[in-house]
C-alpha positions in Angstrom: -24.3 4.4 32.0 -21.1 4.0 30.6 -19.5 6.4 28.3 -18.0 4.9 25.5 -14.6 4.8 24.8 -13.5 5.6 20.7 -10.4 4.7 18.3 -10.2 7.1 15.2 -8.8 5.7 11.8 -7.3 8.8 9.0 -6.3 7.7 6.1 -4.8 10.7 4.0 -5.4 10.3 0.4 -4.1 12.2 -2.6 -8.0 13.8 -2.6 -9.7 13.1 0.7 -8.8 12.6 4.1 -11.3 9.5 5.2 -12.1 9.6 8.6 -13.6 6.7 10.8 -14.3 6.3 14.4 -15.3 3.2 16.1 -16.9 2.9 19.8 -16.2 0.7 22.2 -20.2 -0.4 21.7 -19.2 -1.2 18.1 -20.8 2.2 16.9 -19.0 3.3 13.4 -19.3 6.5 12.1 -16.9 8.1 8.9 -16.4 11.3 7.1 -14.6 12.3 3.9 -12.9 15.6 4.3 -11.4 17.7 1.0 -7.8 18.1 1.3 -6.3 21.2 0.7 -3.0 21.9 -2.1 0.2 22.6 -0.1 -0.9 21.4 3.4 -0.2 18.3 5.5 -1.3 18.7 8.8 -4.0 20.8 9.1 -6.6 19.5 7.1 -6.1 16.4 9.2 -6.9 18.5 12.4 -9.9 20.0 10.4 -11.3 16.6 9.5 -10.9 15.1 13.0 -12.1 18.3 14.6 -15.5 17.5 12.0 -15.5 14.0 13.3 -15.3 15.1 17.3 -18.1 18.0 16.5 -20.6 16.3 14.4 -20.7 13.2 16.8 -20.6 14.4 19.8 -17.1 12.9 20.5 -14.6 14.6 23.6 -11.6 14.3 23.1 -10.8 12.8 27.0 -13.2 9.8 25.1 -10.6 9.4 22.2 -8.2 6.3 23.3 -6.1 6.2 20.0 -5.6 7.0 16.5 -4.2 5.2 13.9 -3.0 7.1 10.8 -1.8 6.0 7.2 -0.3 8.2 4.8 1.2 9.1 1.0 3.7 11.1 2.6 6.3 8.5 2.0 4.7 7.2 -1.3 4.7 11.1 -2.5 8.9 11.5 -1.3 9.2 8.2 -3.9 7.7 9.6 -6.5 8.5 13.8 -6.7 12.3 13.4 -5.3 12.7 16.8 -4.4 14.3 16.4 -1.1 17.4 15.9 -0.1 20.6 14.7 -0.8 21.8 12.2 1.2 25.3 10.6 2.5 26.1 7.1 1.3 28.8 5.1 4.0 30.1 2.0 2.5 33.2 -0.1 2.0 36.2 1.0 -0.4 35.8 0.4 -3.5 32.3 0.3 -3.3 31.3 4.1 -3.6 29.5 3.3 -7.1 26.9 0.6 -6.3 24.2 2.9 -6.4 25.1 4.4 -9.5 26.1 0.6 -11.5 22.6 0.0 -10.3 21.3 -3.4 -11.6 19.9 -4.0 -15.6 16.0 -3.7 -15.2 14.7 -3.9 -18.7 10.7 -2.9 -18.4 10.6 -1.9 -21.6 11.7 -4.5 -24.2 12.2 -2.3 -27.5 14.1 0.6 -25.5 17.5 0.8 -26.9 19.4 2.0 -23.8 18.8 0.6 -20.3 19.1 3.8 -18.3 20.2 3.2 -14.6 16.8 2.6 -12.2 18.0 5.6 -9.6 18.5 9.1 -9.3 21.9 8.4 -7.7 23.0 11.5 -9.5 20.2 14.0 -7.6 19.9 12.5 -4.3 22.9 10.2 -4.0 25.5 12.5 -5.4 29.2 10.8 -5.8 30.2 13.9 -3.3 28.4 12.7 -1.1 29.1 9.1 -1.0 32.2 8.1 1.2 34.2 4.8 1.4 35.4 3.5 5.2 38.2 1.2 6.2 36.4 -2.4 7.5 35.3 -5.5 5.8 33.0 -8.1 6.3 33.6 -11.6 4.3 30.7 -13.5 2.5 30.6 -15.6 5.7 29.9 -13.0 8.1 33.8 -12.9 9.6 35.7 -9.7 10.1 38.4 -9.3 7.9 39.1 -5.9 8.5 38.1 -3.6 11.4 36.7 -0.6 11.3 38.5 3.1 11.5 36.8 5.1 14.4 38.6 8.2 13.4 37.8 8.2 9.5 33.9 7.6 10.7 34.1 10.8 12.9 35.9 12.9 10.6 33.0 11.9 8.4 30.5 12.4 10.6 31.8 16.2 11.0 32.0 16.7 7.0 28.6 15.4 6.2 27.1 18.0 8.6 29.0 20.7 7.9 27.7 20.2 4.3 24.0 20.5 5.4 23.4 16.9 4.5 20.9 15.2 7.4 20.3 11.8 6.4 23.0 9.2 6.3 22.5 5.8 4.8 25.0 2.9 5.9 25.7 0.6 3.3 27.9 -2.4 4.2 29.1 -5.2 2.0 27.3 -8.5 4.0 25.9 -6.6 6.6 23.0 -9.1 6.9 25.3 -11.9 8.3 26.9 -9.4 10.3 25.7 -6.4 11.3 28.2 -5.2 14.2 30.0 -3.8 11.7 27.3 -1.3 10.4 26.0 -0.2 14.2 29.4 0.8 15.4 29.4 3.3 12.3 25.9 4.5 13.5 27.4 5.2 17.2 30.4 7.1 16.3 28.5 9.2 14.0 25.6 10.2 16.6 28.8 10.5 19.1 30.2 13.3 16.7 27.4 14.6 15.6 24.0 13.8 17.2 21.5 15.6 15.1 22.4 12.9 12.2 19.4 10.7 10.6 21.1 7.2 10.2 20.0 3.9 8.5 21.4 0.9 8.4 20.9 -1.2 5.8 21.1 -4.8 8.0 17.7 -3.2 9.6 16.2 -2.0 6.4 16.7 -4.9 4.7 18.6 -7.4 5.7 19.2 -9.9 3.0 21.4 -10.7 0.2 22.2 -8.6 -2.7 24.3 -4.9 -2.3 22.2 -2.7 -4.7 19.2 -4.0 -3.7 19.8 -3.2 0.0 21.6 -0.3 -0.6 19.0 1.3 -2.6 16.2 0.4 -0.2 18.4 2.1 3.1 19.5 5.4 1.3 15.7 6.2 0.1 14.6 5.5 3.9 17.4 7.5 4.8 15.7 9.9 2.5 12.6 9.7 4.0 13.4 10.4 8.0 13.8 14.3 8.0 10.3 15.1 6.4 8.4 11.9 8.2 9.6 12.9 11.6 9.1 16.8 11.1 5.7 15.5 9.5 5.1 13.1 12.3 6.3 15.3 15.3 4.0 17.9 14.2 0.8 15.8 13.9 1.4 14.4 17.7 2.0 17.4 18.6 -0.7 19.2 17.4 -3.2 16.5 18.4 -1.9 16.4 21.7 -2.4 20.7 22.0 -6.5 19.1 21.5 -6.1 16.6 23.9 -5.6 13.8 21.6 -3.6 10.2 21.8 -0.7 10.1 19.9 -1.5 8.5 16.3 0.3 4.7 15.3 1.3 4.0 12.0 0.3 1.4 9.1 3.1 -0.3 7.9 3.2 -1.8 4.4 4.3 -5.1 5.7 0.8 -5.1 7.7 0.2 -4.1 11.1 0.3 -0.9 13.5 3.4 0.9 15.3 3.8 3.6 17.7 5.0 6.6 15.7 8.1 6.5 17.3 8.6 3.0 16.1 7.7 3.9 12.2 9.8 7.0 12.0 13.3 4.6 12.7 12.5 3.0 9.2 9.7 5.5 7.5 10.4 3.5 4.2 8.0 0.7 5.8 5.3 3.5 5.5 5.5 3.4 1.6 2.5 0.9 1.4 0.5 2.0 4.3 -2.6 3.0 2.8 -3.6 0.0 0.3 -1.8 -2.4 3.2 -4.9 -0.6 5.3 -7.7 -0.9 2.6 -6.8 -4.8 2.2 -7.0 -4.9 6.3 -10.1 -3.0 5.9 -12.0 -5.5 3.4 -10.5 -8.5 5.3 -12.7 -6.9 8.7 -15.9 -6.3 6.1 -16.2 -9.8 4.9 -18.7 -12.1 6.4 -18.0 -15.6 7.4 -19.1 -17.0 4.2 -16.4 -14.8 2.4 -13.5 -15.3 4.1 -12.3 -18.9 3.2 -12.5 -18.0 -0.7 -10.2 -15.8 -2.4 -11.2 -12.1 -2.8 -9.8 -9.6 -5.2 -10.3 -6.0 -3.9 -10.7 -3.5 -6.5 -10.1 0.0 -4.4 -10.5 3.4 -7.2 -9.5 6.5 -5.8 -8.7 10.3 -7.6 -5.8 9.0 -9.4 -5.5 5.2 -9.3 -7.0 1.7 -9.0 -5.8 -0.7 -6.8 -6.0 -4.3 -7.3 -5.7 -6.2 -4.0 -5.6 -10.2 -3.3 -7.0 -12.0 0.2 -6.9 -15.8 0.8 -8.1 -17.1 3.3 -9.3 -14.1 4.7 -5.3 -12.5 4.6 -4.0 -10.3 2.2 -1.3 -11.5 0.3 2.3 -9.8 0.6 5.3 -9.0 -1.9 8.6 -8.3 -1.7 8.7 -5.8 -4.3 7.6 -2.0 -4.0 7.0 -0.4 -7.7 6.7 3.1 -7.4 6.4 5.2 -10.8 9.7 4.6 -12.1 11.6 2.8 -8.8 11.8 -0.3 -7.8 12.5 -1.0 -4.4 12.6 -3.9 -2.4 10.3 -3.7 0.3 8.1 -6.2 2.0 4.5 -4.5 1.4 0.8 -5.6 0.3 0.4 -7.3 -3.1 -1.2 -4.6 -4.9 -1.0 -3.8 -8.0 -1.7 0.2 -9.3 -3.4 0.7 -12.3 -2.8 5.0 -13.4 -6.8 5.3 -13.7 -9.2 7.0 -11.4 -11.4 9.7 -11.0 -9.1 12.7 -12.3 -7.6 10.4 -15.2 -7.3 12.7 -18.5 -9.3 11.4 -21.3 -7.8 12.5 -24.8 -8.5 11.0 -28.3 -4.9 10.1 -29.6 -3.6 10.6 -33.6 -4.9 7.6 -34.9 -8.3 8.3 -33.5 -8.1 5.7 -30.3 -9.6 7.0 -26.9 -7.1 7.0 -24.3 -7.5 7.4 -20.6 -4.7 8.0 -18.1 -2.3 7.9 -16.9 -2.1 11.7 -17.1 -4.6 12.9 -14.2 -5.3 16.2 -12.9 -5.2 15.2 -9.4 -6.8 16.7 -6.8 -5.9 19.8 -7.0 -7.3 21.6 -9.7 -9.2 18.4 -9.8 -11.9 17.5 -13.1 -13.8 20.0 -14.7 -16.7 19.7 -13.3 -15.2 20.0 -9.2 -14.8 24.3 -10.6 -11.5 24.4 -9.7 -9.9 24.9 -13.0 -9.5 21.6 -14.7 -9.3 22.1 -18.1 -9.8 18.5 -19.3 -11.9 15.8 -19.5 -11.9 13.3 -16.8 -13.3 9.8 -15.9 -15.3 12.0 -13.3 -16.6 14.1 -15.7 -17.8 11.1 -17.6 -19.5 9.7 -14.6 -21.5 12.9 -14.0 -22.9 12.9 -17.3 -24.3 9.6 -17.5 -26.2 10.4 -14.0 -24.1 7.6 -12.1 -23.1 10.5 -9.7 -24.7 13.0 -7.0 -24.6 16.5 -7.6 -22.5 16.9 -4.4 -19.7 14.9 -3.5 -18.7 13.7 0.5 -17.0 17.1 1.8 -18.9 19.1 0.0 -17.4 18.9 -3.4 -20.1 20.5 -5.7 -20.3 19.0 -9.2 -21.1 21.2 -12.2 -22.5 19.2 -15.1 -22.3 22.0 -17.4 -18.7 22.6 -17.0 -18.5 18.3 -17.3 -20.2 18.5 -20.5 -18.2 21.4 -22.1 -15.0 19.5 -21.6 -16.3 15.7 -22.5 -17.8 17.3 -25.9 -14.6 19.1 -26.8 -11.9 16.9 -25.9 -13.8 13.1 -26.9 -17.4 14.1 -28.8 -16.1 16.0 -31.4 -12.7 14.4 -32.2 -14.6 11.0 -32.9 -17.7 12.5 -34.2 -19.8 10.4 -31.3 -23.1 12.9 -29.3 -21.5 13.6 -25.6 -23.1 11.0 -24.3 -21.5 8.3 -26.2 -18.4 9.7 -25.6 -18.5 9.9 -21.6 -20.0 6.3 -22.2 -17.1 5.0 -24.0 -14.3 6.8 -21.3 -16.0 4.6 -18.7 -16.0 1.5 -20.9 -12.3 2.0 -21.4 -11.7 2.7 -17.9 -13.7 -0.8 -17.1 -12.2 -2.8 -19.7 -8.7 -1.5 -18.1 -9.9 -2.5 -14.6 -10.7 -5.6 -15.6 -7.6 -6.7 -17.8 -5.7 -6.1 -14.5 -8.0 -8.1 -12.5 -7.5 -10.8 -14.8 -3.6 -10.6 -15.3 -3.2 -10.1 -11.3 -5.1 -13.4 -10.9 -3.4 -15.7 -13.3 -0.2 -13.9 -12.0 -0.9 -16.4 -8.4 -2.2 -19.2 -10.1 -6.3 -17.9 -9.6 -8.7 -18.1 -12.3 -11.2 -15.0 -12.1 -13.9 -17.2 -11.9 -12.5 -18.8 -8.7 -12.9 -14.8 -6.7 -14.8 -13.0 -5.1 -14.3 -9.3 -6.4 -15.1 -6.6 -3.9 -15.6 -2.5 -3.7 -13.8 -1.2 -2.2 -12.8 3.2 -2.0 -15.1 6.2 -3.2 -15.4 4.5 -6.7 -14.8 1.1 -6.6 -18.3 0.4 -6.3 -19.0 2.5 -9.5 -17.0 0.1 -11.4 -16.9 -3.2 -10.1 -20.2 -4.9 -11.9 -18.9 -3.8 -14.9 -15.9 -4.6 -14.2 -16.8 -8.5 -12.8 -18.6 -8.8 -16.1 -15.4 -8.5 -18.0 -13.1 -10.3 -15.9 -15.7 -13.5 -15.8 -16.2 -12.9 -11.9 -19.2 -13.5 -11.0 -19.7 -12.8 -7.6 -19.5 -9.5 -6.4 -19.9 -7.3 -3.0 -19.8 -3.7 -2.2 -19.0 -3.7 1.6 -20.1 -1.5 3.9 -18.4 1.8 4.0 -16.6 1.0 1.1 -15.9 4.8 1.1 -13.3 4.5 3.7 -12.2 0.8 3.9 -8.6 2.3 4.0 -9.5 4.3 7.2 -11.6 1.1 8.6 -8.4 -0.9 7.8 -6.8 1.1 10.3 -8.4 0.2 13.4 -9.2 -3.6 12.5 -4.8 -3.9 12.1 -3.1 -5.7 15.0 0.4 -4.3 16.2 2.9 -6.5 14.3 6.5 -7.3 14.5 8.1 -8.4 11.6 11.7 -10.3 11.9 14.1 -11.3 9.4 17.3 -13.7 9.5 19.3 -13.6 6.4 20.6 -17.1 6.0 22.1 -19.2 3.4 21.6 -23.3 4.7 20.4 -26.3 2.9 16.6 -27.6 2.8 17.7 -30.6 4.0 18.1 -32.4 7.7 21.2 -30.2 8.8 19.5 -27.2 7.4 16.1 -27.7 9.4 17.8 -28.7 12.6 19.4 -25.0 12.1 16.6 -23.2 11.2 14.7 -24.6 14.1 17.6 -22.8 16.3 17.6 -19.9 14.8 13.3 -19.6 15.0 14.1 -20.3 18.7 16.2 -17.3 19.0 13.6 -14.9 17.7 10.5 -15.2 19.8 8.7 -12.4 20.8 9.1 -10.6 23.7 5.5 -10.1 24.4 2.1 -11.9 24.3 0.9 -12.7 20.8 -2.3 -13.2 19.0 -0.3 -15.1 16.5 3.1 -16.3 15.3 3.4 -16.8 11.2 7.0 -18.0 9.7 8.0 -18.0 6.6 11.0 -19.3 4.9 12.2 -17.8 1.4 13.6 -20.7 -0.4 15.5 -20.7 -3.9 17.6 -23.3 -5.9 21.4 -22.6 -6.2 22.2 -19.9 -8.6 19.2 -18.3 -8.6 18.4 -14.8 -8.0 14.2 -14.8 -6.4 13.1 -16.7 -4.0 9.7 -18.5 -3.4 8.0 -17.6 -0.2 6.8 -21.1 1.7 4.6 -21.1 4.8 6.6 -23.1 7.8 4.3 -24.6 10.7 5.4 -25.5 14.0 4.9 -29.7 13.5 6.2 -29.5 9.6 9.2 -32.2 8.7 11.1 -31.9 6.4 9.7 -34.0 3.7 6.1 -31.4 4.3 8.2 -28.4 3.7 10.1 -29.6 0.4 6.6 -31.0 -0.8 5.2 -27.2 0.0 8.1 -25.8 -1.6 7.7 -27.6 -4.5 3.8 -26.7 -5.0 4.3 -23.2 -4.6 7.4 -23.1 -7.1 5.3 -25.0 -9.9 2.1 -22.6 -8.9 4.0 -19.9 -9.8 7.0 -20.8 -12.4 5.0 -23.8 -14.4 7.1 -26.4 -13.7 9.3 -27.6 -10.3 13.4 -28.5 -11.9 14.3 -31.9 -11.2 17.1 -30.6 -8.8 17.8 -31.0 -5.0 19.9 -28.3 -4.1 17.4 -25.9 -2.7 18.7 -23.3 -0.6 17.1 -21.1 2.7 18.2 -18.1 2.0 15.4 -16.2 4.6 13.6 -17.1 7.9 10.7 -14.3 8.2 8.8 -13.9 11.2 5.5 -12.5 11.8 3.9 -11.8 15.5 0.5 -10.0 15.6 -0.8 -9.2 19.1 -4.7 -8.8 19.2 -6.3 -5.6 18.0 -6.2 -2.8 20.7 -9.9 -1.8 22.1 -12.1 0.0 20.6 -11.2 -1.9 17.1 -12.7 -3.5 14.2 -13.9 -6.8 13.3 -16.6 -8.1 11.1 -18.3 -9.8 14.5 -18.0 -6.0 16.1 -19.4 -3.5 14.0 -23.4 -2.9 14.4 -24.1 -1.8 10.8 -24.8 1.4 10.4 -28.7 2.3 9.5 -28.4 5.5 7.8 -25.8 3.7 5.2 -27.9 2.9 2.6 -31.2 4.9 4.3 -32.1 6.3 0.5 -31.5 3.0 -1.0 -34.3 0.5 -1.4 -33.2 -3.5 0.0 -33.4 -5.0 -3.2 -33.6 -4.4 -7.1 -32.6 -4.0 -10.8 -30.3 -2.0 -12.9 -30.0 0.5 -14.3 -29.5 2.4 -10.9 -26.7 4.5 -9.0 -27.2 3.8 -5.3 -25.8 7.0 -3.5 -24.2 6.5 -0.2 -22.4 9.1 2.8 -19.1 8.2 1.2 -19.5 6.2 -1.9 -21.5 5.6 -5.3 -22.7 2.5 -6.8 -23.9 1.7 -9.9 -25.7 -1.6 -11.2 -25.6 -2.5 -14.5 -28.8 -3.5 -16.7 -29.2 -7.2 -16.0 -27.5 -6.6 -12.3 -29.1 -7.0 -9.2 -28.4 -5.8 -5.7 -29.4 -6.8 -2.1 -29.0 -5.6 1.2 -27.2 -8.0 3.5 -27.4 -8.0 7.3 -23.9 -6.8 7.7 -24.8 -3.5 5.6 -23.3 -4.7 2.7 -24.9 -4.8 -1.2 -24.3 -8.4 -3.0 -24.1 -8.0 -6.6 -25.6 -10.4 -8.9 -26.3 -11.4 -12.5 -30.0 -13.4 -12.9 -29.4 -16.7 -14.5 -31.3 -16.2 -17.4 -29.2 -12.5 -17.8 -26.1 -14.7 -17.2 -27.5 -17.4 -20.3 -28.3 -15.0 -22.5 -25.0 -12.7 -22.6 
């Protein structure tokens, strides 16, 4: 007999660590482990030492591990790192600072600049060099090898680590930019350098520039972080993990830590890969919005044809960064959102949360206030006992939901944790709906699928708002994020900043330069993209390009997708390439994921009858659902539960 081989998926949450292991029989089992406040590491190596105890598993059996991580989304958001050392061009010292207008708010008075140049980005610490590169790409000024290690010798000597190099038109020519790095790791080799022409490598300075310094940011506490995960799984006799990138796709850690920015996105990239495996045949040719609610957010997720869908911008509380990642959008409710009654008597939920740590009232941690978790355990829609462990105590729930929403609004406490998750729906669902019509979908037209620990409490309610009416609760919907993992391929993405003509000369080009940038080793498959704009303007529509189109198929595609989106196609011809993308995805490593892999799991749903009627919370391992009166659910082959509305339920709402 064989002994199987396994793959283990972590995906560490701002809550749980979700743990999954595959076989190379296509045996699946997960876990949910409670993180712990102020540690990184070691509740990892707790929650995989529970996975290799409670299974059996030796480690000699473990072939890899794939990990994704907030580490990077959490250096984004708290900024208490740092600073770091800006080289770019004279004269050009202030780009990060003159920022660029980005007016979210339409009644604010003052647009205050989108960075905190000022904390992490200091003017001391940002240094002008001799060398210039035209807008064509030609040198028009070499470079000063002394003034670079003179630099090199001041920025260290000042304690700063990181150094970010920001050259004017590096993307056409990037020489320029990694003759800086060598002379700086010449004079001083424990240096963190980015460049930004392998960041981001496209048009527009404070745009690239922002994008290198924060993954300049990033590298000292992602490759401490990193270094001390390998090496503390490899003390257990443990593979090195890879690492989820946002723009999809698994690296070696050695890869990701060179540009740990591309790690911002890695977990909702992973959940999206994780529904994409889930889906059956039938689902996979329509378009599925995932709706993924964890301790602190929901994230709204889009798939066509069985693909999740990409963007180019990263939005992370009050950044913007450009950043090729998954095309989600993050709603501030989840489980620990803070309800609260405001002056004018409204009910409010989020985006305040209390996190994991101390957590909602009823977790007995501390939590003070009441939370969308609270609410849940009132109305019965959750177990006494959380995944992990996590004991619930309705008592303390109830004390909170009666003083912060019962009272204030005059309502008995069971209207009030009734009307938190109502707002919390309605929310969900608005989002749904505005993230749809956003890519030219009607609700109606999707699929809308559970996914994380309380996806599945929401997403009949939430269909029922949004006008979807089709809805699935995958299997281990728990720890899609963690499933994700092991069903991504390694991926290479490449990028040629370019500025040519959509027209006969332009093609002929573009065909030379796709040439130039085929990968080195076998692929599964080859995707390219071009990112094509009319003169003067400032974003770009992403078209597919395939190998046989000409050029009258790819001005026709542009044309669709830039009326899909924008309403109406200009009467112009001077559209411009302004990016060729490439994307080459090997096949997944063994033991992986698929839909056509995984034997469903028969303790899953082993308290949940195949078939019936709501009212009823379902309790699963690592998730809850709840059907709705005039919902019904059924137990599909593949271990997941369909979702459905009777006709006559449907004709009489």
């Amino acid at each position: 007999m064989n002994t199987p081989r396994w793959a283990i998926g972590i995906d560490m949450g701002g809550t749980f660590i979700d743990v999954v292991a595959c076989s190379s029989d296509g045996t699946l089992r997960s876990l949910k482990h409670p993180r712990e406040a102020g540690h990184l590491v070691q509740p990892i190596l707790q929650a995989v030492q529970r996975m290799l105890d409670e299974h059996g598993i030796a480690p000699a059996q473990v072939e890899r591990i794939v990990h994704g991580s907030t580490v990077v989304t959490n250096l984004l958001l708290e900024q208490n790192d740092g600073p770091v050392a800006v080289l770019t061009n004279t004269g050009m010292r202030d780009i990060l600072a003159l920022a660029r207008q980005d007016r979210r708010d339409l009644y604010t008075a003052a647009v205050l600049p989108p960075t905190p140049e000022r904390k992490l980005f200091p003017a001391a610490q940002r240094f002008e060099i001799a060398g210039r590169v035209d807008a064509q790409g030609s040198e028009i000024e070499a470079l000063a090898r002394e003034q670079v290690t003179a630099l090199a010798h001041r920025i260290a000597d000042s304690g700063v680590r990181a150094v970010a190099v920001c050259l004017l038109f590096s993307h056409l020519r990037p020489e320029h930019e990694q003759q800086v790095r060598a002379w700086l790791l010449e004079a001083q080799p424990g240096l963190m350098v980015s460049l930004s022409s392998e960041v981001d490598p496209k048009p527009r300075e404070f745009e690239r520039f922002l994008s290198t310094a924060f993954d300049a940011y990033s590298k000292p506490m992602v490759q401490q972080y990193l270094q001390t995960l390998g090496g503390a799984l490899a003390e257990r006799g443990l593979p090195a993990p890879a690492l989820m990138r946002s723009e999809g796709g698994i690296a070696p850690w050695q890869d990701a830590v060179q540009r740990p920015i591309g790690l911002a996105m890695s977990g909702p990239c992973a959940a999206l890969q994780g529904v994409a495996a889930s889906l059956p045949d039938s689902d996979a040719a329509q378009t599925v919005m995932s709706i993924d609610v964890g301790g602190t957010s929901t994230d709204i997720g889009i798939l066509e044809a069985g693909r999740p869908l990409f963007t180019d911008t990263l939005l992370c509380g009050d950044l913007t960064l450009r950043l090729r990642c998954a095309d989600v959008e993050s709603l501030s409710i989840g489980g620990g959102s803070l309800a609260s009654v405001n002056a004018g008597g409204g009910l409010r939920l989020g985006p305040r949360s209390q996190g994991a740590w101390p957590g909602p009232a009823a977790y007995g941690l501390g939590g003070t206030h009441a939370t969308l978790t609270d609410a849940l355990l009132l109305l019965g829609r959750l177990p006494r006992e959380l995944s992990g462990g996590v004991a619930l105590d309705v008592a303390l729930a109830e004390a909170v939901v009666l003083r912060d929403i019962a009272q204030p609004l005059g309502i008995s406490t069971t209207d009030a944790a009734q009307a938190i998750v109502a707002t919390a729906a309605t929310a969900m669902a608005e989002s749904v709906k505005m993230r749809a019509f956003q890519r030219d979908i009607h609700p109606a037209d999707c699929l809308l699928v559970a996914a994380g620990g309380g996806g599945a409490q929401h997403v009949a309610e939430v269909a029922e708002l949004a006008g979807v009416s089709q809805v699935r609760v995958i299997a281990h919907a728990g720890v899609v994020a963690a499933l994700g993992l092991l069903a991504s391929p390694p991926t290479q993405t490449v990028e040629k900043a370019c500025a040519l003509s959509l027209d006969a000369d332009g093609l002929t080009t573009l065909v030379t330069l796709r040439d130039a940038l085929q990968p080195t080793q076998d692929c599964a498959s080859i995707r390219w993209s071009l990112e094509i704009l009319h003169k003067g303007q400032g974003s770009p529509v992403e078209v597919m390009w395939l190998p046989d189109d000409d050029l009258a198929t790819l001005q026709a595609r542009f044309a669709a997708r830039y009326e899909a989106l924008r309403g109406q196609m200009p009467a112009r011809s001077d559209a411009l390439v302004g990016l060729l993308r490439g994307v080459f995805e090997q096949a997944v490593p063994q033991p992986g994921v698929s839909a056509h892999h995984l034997r469903p799991d028969p303790a899953l749903w082993a308290n949940c009858p195949a078939q019936g009627q709501g009212p009823q919370a379902l309790f699963a391992a690592t998730t809850t659902v709840w059907v709705p009166a005039g919902w019904q659910w059924t137990q599909e082959a593949d271990g997941s539960l369909l979702l459905s509305q009777p006709p006559m339920s449907k004709a009489s709402a």
